[in-house]
Structures are given as C-alpha cells and as structure tokens.
C-alpha positions as CSV (number, residue, x, y, z in Angstrom):
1,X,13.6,1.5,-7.3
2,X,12.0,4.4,-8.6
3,X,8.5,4.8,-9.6
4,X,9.6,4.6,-13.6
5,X,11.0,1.4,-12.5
6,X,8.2,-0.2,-10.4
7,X,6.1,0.6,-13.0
8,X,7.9,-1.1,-16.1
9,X,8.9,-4.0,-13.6
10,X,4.7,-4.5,-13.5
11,X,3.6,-3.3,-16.7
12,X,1.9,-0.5,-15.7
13,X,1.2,2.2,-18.6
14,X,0.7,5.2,-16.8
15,X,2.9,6.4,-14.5
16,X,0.4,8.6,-13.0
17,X,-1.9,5.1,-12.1
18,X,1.2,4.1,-9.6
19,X,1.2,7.4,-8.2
20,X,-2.3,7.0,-6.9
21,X,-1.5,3.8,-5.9
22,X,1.2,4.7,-3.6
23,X,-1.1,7.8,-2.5
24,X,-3.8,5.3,-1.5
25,X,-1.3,4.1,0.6
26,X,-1.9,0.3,-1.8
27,X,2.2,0.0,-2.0
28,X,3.7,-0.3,1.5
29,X,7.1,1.1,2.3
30,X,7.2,3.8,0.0
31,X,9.6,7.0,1.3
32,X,7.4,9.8,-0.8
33,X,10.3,12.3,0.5
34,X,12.9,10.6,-1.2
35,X,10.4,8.6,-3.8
36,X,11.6,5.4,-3.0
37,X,10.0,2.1,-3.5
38,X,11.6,-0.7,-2.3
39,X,12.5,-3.6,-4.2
40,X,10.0,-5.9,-2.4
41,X,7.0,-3.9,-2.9
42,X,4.5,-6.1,-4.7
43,X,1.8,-5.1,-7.4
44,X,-1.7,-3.9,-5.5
45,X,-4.1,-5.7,-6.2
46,X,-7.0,-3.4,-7.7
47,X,-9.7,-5.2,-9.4
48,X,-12.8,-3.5,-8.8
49,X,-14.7,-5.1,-11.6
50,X,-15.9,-8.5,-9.6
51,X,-20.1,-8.7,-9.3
52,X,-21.2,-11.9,-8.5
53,X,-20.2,-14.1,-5.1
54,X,-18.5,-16.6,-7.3
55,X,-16.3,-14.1,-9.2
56,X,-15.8,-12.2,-6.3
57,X,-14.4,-15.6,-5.0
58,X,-12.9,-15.8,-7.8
59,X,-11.1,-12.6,-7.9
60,X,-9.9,-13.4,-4.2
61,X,-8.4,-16.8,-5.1
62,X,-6.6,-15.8,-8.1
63,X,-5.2,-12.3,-6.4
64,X,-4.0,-14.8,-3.2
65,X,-2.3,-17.0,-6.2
66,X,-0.4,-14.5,-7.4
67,X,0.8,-13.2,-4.1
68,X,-1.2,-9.6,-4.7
69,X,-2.1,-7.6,-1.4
C-alpha cells in the first residue's frame, strides 16, 4: 500500500505525520526505495501525553488492546 493509502486506512490527517513515522523506523517493513508499506503494517502507537503511573498503565493496556506496537 502506499503511504496515501496507509494513511486513510488509519485516519491519519497529515501525510507528512506517517512519513516521520516510518522515518522513526515506528512502521516495520517499510521499502523507502520503492515506498512500500505492506498491508500488515499496523498503526504506531505514539501517545506521548500519559503522566501519571496509572495512566501510563493505562495507556499500555489500551495500546496492547488494540494490537498497537
């Protein structure tokens, strides 16, 4: 799939915000010479915004759930 393509299959706004992702190396299997994600590749997940031990639990819990990396 393309990077248009990942990105509408996750709802992703910005195209530029999967770019860094793949950059970051947070979407595995990525071909950057041929701009290939495969169909597999699953959402990163990226929330940063977790304080507190619970919600940091929290955060961990839910992203395993939903099958984030």
């Amino acid at each position: 799939m393309t990077i248009d393509e990942y990105a509408q299959k996750y709802s992703v706004k910005k195209k530029e915000t999967v770019i860094k992702w793949i950059l970051d190396g947070l979407v595995p299997g990525v071909d950057l010479a041929t701009n290939y994600i495969p169909d597999s590749a699953r959402q990163p997940y990226t929330n940063a915004r977790a304080k507190s031990a619970d919600s940091i639990y929290y955060s961990i819990v839910k992203a395993t759930k939903n099958l984030y990396h």
